[in-house]
C-alpha positions in Angstrom: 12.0 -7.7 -18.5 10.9 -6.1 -22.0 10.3 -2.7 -20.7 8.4 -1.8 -24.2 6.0 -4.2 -23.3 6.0 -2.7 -19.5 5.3 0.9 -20.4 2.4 0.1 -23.0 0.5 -1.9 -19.9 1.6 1.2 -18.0 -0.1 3.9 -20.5 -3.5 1.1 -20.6 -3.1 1.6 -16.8 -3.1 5.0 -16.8 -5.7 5.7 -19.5 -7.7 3.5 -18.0 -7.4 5.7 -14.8 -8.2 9.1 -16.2 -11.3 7.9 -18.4 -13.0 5.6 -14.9 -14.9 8.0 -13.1 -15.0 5.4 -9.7 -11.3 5.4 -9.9 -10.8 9.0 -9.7 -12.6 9.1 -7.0 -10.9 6.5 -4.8 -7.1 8.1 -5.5 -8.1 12.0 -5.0 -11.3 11.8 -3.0 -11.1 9.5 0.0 -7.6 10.6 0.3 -8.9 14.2 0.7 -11.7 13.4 2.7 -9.3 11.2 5.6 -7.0 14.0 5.4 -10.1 16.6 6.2 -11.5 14.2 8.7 -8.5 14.3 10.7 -6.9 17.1 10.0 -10.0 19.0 11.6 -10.0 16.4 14.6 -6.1 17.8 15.4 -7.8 21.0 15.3 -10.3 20.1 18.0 -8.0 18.5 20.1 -5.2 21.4 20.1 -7.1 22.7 23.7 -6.6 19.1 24.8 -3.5 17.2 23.5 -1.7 19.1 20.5 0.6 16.2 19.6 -2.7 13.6 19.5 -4.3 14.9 17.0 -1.4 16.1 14.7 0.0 12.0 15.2 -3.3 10.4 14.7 -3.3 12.4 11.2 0.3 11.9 10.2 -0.1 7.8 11.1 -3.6 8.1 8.8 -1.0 9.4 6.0 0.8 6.8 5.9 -2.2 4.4 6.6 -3.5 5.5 3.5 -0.4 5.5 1.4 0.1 2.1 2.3 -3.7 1.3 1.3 -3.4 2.2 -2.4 0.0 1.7 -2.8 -1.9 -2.4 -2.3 -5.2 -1.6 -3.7 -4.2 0.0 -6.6 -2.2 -2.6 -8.1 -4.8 -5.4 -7.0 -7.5 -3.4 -8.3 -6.0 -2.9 -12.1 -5.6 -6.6 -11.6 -9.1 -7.8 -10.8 -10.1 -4.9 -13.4 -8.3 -7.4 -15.8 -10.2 -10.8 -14.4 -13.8 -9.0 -14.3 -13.5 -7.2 -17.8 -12.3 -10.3 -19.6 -9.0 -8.8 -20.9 -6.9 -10.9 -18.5 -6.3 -13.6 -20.6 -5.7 -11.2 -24.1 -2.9 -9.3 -22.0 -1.1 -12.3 -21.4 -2.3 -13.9 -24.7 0.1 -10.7 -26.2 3.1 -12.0 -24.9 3.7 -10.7 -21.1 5.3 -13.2 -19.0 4.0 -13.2 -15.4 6.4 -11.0 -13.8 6.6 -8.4 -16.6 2.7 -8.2 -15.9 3.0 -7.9 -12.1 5.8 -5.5 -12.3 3.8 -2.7 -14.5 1.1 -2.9 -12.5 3.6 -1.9 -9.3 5.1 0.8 -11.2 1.6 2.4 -12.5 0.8 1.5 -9.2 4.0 2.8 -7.5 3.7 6.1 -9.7 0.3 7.3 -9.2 0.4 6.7 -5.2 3.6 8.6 -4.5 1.8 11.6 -6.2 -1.1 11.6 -4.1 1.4 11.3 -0.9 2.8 14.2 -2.3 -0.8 15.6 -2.6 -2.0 14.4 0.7 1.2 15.8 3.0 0.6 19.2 1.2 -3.0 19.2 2.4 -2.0 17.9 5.6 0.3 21.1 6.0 -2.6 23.5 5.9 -3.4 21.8 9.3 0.2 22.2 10.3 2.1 18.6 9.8 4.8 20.7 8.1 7.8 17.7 9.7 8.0 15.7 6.8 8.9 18.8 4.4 11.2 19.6 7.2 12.4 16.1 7.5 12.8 15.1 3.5 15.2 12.2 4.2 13.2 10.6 7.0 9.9 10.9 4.6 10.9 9.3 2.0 13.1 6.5 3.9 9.7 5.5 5.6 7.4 5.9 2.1 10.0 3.8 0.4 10.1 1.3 3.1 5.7 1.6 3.5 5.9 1.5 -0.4 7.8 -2.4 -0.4 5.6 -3.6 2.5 2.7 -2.6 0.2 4.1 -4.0 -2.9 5.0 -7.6 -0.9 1.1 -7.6 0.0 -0.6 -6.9 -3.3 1.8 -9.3 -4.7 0.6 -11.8 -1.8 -3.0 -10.6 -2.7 -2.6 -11.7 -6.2 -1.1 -14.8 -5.8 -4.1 -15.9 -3.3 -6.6 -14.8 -5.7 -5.0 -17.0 -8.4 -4.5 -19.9 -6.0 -8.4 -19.8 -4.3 -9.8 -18.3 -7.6 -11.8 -14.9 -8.5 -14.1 -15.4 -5.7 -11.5 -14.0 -3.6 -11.0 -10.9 -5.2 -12.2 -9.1 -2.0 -8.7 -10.1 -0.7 -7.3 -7.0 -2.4 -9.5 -4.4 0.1 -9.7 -6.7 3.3 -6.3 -8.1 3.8 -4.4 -5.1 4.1 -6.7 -4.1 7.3 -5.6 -6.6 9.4 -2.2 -6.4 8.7 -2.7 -2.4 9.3 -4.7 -3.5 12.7 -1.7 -5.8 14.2 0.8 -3.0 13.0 -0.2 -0.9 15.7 -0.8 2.1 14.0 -1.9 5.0 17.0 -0.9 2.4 19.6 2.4 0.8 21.0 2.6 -2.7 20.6 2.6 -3.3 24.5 -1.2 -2.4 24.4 -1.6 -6.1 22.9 -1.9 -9.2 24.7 1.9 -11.2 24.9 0.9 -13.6 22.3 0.0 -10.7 19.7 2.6 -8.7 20.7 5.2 -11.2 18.9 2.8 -10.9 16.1 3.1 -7.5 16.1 6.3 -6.9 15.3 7.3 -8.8 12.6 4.3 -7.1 10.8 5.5 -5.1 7.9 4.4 -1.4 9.1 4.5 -1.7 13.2 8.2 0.2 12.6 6.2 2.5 10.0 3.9 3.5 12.3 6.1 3.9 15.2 8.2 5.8 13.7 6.0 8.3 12.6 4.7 8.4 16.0 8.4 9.5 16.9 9.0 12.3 14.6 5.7 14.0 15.8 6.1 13.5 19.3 10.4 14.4 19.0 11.2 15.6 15.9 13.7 12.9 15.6 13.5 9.2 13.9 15.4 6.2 15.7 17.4 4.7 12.9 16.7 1.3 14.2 12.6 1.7 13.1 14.1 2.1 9.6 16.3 -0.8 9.8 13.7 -3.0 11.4 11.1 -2.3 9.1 13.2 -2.5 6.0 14.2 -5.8 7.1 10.9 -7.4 7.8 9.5 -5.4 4.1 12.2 -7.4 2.2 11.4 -10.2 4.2 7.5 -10.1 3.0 8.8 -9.4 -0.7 11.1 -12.3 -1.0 8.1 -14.6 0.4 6.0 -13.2 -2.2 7.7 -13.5 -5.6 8.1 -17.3 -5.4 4.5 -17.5 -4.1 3.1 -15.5 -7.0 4.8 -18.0 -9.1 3.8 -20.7 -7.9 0.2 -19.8 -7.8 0.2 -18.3 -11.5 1.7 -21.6 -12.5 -0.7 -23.6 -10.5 -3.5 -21.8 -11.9 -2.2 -22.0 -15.3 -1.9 -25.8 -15.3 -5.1 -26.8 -13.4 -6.9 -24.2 -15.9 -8.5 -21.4 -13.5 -6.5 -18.8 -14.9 -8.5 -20.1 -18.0 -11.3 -19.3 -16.0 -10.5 -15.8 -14.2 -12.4 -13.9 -17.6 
């Protein structure tokens, strides 16, 4: 890794960020807006069920940090294929895992601060736990953060593999995964068959642990465990796969073809 070359992609990534109007918008607005949303629903429901609505916005924290912790590092990507500068970055000498790893860093860097920004929002709503809880927090962001990373890396490689057509893979795939992770449900609510699914997704112990520290303050060490396991899991599956596809692609010429 030639970190010089890392942190100039990193500073493109970045500038590219503060001068795109549309990206802007998607890393401070819709956060804001989900956090609003539901942060006003735990409002309505504190006559009703205190705990329901104060979980359903904590799990939606994490839902989204998980979102563009993915997104973000596919979108600078298919930014590259649909601008035509994919083939002059790696034309100046990246290798293909020096280019995939600053986009997770830029990536990694400007989604941890909007966590940041999003819990301190949340806490106007009163979801103060995970400043009360530091250590728990950021076990379960680091552990959301790898399941992420594992995906977009997945992402990319089918994009290569299948070709630009498929560039809707970097918003769409992450939903499903999200959907059989169970995020405001237990994974008993599935039938048997999904149930097995279910739990070797990468944010079912994510989710369920949050669920835990809002309902008893406390975090089962085992969620932690489980769900580190099964996030290194989904990364080591990745790596090779993104290499094989970014070689594939290279020799049968569509990564000629992703500009």
């Amino acid at each position: 890794m030639r970190w010089y070359k890392i942190k100039a992609l990193m500073f493109r990534d970045f500038k590219i960020i503060t001068r795109c109007k549309f990206r802007l918008v998607e890393l401070f607005y819709f956060p804001l807006t989900t956090i609003l949303i539901w942060g006003l629903f735990s409002i309505f429901t504190r006559n009703i069920s205190v705990e329901t609505g104060i979980m359903v916005l904590a799990v939606n924290i994490f839902w989204s940090f998980a979102h563009l912790s993915q997104f973000t590092t596919n979108i600078q990507i298919n930014q590259d294929f649909w601008s035509g500068s994919f083939r002059q970055v790696m034309a100046s000498g990246f290798t293909r895992f020096e280019y995939m790893f600053a986009r997770i860093v830029s990536s990694t860097v400007s989604s941890a601060a909007i966590m940041v920004y999003m819990l301190l929002i949340a806490s106007i709503f009163g979801l103060t736990i995970f400043f009360e809880q530091p250590g728990m927090t950021l076990a379960l962001s680091g552990i959301t953060l790898i399941g992420s990373m594992a995906l977009a890396i997945t992402v990319t490689a089918l994009i290569l593999f299948l070709g630009r057509e498929y560039a809707f893979l970097a918003w769409t795939l992450l939903e499903g995964f999200i959907l059989l992770s169970a995020p405001v449900y237990p994974v008993d609510v599935f039938p048997e068959a999904l149930q097995h699914l279910a739990q070797v997704m990468p944010f079912t112990n994510i989710f369920a642990g949050v669920r835990e520290m809002i309902s008893f303050g406390t975090l089962n060490p085992a969620f932690l465990v489980n769900g580190l396991v099964i996030a290194i899991a989904y990364l080591i599956i990745s790596i090779p796969l993104y290499h094989f596809s970014f070689k594939r692609a290279k020799g049968n010429g569509t990564l000629s073809r992703m500009d």
